[in-house]
C-alpha atoms as an extended CHARMM CRD file, in Angstrom:
* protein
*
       135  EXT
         1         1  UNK       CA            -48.9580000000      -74.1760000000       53.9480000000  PROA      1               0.0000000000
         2         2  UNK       CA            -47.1530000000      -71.3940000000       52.6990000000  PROA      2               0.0000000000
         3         3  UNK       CA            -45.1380000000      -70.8100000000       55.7220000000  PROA      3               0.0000000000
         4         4  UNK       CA            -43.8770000000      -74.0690000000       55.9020000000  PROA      4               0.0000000000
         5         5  UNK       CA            -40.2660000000      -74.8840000000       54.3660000000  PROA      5               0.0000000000
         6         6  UNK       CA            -40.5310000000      -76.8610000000       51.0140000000  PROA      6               0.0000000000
         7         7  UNK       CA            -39.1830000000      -79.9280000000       52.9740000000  PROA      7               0.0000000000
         8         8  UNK       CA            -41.8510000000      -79.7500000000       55.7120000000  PROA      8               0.0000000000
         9         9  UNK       CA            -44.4120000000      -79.4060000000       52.9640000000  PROA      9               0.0000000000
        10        10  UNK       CA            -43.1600000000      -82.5360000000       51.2930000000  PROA      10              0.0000000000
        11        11  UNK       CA            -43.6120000000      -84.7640000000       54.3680000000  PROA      11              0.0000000000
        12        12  UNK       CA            -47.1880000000      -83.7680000000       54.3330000000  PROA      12              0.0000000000
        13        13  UNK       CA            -47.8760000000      -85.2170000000       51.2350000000  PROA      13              0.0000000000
        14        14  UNK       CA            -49.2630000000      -88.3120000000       50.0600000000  PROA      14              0.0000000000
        15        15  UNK       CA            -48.9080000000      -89.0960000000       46.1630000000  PROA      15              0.0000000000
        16        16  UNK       CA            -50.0800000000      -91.7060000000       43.6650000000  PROA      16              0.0000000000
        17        17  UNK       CA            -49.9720000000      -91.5030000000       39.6090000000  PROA      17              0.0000000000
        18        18  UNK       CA            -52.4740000000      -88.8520000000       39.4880000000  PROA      18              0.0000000000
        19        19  UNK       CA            -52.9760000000      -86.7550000000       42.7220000000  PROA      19              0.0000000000
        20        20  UNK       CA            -50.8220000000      -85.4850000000       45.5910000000  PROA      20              0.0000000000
        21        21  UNK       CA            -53.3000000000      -85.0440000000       48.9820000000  PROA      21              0.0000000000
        22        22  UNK       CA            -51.4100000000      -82.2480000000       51.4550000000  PROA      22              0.0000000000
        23        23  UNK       CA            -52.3870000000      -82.8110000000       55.1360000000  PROA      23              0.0000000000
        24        24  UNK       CA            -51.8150000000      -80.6760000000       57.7550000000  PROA      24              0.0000000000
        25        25  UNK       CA            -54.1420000000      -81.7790000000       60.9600000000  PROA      25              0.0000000000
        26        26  UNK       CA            -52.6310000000      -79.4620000000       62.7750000000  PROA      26              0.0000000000
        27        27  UNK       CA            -53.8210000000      -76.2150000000       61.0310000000  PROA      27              0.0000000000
        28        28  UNK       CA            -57.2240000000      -78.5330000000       60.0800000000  PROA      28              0.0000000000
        29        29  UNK       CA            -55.8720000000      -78.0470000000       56.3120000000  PROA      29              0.0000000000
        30        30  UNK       CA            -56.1410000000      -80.7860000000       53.5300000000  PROA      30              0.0000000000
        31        31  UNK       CA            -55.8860000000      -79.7400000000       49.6770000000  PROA      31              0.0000000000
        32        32  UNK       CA            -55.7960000000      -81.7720000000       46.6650000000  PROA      32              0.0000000000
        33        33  UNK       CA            -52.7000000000      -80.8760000000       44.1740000000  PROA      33              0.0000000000
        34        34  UNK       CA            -51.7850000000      -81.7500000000       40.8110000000  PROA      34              0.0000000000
        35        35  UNK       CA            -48.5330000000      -83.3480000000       40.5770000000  PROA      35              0.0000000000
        36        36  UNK       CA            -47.1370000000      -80.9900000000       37.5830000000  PROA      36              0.0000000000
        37        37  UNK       CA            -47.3010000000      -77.9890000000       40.8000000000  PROA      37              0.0000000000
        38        38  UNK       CA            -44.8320000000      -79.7690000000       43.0390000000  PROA      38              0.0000000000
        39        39  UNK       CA            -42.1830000000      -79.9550000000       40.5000000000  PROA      39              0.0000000000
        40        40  UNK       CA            -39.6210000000      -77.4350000000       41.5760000000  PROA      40              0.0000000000
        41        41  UNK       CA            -37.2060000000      -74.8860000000       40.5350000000  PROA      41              0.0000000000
        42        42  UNK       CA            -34.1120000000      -72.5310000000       41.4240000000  PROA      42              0.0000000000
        43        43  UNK       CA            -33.8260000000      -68.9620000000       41.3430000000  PROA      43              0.0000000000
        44        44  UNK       CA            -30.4540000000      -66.6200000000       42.1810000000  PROA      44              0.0000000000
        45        45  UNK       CA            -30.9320000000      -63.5990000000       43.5280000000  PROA      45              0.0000000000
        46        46  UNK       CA            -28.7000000000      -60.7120000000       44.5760000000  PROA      46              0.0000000000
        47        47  UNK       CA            -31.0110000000      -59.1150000000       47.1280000000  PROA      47              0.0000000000
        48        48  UNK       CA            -29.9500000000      -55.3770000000       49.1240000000  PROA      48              0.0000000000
        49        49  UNK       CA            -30.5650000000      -55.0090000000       52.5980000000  PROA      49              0.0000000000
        50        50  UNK       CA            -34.6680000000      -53.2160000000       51.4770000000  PROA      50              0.0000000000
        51        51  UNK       CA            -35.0670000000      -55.9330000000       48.8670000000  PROA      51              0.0000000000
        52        52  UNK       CA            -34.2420000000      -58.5240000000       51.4980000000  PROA      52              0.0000000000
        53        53  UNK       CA            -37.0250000000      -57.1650000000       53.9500000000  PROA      53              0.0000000000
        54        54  UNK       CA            -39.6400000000      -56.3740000000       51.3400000000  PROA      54              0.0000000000
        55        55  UNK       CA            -38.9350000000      -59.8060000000       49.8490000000  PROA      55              0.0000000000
        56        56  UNK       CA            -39.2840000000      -61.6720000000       53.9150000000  PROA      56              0.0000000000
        57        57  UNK       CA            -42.7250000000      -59.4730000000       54.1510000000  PROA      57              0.0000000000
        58        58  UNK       CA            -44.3010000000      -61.1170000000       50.5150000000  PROA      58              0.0000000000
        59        59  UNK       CA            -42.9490000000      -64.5440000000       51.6100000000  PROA      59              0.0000000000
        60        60  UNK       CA            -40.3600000000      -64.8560000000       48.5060000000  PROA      60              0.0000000000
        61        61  UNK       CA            -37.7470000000      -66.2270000000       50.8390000000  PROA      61              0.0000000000
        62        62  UNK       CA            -36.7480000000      -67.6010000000       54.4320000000  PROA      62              0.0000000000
        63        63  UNK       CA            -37.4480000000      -65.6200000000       57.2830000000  PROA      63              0.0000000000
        64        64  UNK       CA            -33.6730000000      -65.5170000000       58.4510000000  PROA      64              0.0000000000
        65        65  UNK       CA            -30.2940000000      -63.4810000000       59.1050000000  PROA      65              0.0000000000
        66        66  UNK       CA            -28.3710000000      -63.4640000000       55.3790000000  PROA      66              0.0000000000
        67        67  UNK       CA            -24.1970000000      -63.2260000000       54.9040000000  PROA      67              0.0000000000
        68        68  UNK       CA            -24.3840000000      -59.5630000000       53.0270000000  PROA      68              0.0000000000
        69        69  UNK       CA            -21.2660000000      -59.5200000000       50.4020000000  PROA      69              0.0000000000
        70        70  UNK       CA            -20.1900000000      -57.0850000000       47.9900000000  PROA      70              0.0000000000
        71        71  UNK       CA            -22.2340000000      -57.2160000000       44.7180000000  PROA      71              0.0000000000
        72        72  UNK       CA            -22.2740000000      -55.7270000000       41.9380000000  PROA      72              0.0000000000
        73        73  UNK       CA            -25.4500000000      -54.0620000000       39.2560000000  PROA      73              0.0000000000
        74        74  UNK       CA            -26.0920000000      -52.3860000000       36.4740000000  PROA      74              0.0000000000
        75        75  UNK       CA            -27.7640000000      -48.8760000000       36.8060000000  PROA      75              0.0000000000
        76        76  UNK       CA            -28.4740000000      -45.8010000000       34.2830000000  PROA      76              0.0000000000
        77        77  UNK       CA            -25.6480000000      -43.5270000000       34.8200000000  PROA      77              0.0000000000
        78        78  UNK       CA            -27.8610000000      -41.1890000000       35.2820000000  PROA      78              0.0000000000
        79        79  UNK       CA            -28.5260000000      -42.4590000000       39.0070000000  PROA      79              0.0000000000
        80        80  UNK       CA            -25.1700000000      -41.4910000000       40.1310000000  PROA      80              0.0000000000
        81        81  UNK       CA            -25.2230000000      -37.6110000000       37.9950000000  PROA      81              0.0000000000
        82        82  UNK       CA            -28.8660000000      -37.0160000000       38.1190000000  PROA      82              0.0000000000
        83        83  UNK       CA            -27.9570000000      -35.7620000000       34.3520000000  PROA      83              0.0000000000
        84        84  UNK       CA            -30.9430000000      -36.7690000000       32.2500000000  PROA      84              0.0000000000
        85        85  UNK       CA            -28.5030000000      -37.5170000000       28.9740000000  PROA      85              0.0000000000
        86        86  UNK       CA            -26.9010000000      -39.8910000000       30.9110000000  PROA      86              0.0000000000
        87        87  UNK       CA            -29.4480000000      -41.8420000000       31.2360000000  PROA      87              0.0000000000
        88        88  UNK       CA            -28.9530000000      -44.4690000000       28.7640000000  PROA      88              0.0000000000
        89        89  UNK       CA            -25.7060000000      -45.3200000000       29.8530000000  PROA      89              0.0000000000
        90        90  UNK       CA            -24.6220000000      -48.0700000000       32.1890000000  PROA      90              0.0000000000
        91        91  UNK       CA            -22.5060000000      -48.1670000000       34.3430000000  PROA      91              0.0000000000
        92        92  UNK       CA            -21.8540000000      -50.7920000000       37.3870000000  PROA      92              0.0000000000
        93        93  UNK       CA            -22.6050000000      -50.0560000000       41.2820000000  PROA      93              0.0000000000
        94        94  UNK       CA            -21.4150000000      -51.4550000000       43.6550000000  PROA      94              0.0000000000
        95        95  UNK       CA            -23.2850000000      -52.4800000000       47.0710000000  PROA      95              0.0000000000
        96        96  UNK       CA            -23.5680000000      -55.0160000000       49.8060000000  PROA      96              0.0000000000
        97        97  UNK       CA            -26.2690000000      -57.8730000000       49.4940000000  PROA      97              0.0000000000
        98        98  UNK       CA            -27.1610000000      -61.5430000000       49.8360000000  PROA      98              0.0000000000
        99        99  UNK       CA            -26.2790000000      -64.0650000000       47.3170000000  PROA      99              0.0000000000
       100       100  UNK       CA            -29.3640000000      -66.8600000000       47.5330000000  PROA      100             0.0000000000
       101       101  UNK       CA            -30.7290000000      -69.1600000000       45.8040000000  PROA      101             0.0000000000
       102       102  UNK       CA            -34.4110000000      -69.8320000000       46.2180000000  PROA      102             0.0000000000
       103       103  UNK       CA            -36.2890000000      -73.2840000000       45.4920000000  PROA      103             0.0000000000
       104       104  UNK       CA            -39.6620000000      -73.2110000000       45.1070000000  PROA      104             0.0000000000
       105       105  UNK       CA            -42.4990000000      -75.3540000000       43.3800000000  PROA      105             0.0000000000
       106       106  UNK       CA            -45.5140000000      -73.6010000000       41.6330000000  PROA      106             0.0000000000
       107       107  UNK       CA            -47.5560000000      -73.1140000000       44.4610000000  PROA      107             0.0000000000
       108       108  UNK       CA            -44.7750000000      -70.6380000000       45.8130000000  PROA      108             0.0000000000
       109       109  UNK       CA            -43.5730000000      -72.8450000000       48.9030000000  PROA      109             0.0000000000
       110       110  UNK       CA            -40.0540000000      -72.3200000000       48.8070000000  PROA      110             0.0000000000
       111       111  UNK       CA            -36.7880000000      -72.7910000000       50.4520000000  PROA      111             0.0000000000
       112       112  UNK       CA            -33.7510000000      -70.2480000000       50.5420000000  PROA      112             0.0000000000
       113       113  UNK       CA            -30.1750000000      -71.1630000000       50.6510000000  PROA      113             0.0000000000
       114       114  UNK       CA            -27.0470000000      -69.4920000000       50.5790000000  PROA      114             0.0000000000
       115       115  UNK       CA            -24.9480000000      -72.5100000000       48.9290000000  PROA      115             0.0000000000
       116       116  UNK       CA            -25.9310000000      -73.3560000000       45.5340000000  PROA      116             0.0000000000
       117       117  UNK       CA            -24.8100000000      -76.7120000000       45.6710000000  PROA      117             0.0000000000
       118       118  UNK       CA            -27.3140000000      -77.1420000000       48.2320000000  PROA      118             0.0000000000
       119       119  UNK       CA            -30.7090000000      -75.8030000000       46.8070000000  PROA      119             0.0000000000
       120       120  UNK       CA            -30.0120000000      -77.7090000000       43.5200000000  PROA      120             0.0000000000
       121       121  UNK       CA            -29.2870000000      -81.2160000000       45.4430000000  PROA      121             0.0000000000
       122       122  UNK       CA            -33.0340000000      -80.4800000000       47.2340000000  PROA      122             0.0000000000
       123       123  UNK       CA            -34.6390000000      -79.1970000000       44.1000000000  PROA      123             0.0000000000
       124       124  UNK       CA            -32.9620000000      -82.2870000000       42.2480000000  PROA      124             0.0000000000
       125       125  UNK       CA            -34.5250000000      -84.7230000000       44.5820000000  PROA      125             0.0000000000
       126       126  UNK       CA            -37.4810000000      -83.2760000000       45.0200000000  PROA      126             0.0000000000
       127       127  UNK       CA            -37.8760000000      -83.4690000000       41.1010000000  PROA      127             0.0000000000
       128       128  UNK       CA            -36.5380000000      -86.8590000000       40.7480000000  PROA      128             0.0000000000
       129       129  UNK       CA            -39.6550000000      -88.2010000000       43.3230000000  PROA      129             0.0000000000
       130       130  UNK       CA            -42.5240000000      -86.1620000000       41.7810000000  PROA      130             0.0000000000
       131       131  UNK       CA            -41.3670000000      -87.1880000000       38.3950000000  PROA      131             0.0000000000
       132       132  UNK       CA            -41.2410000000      -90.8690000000       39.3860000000  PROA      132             0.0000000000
       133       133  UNK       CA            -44.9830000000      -90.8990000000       40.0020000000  PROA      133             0.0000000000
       134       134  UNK       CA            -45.9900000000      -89.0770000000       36.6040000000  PROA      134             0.0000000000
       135       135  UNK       CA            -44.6040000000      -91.4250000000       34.5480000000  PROA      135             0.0000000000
């Protein structure tokens, strides 16, 4: 279930007004699942090349090869003089990463994009169908 893409998991569903059933007869899995959990949401994130691995490992986005870019954070000072008075002071880095944009529901299956256009027209729709059985 939690390896699936979000729109894989959605095909396994069956929903009425009060109850979502996920099937899975391949894996033998069936769960029961309140609606309010498949209601979905997008995050950006500015990941590094370690932040992108650590964050493939936990499962907090695709499995895939990301477009890096140059980005740009905010860091203590402090981390480019190693002066400890400095440390209270900003200042901007600058790096190469992946701009993506995660959508996930509450049970943490998610699917990453790289076009924010497209994770808010699947997070959208995904919304719009959940929400049409709560009401």
């Amino acid at each position: 279930m939690k390896d699936e893409l979000l729109q894989d998991f959605m095909n396994k569903l069956e929903i009425n007004e009060k109850v979502a059933i996920y099937r899975n007869k391949e894996k033998g899995l069936m769960y029961p699942i309140t609606l309010a959990h498949l209601l979905c949401r997008v995050d950006y994130l500015e990941l590094d090349e370690k932040e992108i691995n650590v964050s493939k490992f936990k499962n907090i986005i695709t499995d895939k090869e990301y477009k890096m870019q140059d980005c740009e954070k905010l860091i203590p000072k402090s981390e480019i003089t190693k002066k400890e008075e400095d440390y209270f002071t900003m200042t901007k880095k600058k790096y190469k990463g992946a701009k993506v944009w995660n959508v996930s529901n509450q049970l943490g299956i998610h699917t990453t994009y790289e076009n924010q256009e497209d994770a808010f027209t699947l997070c959208e729709e995904i919304n719009e169908k959940v929400l049409g059985y709560i009401k």
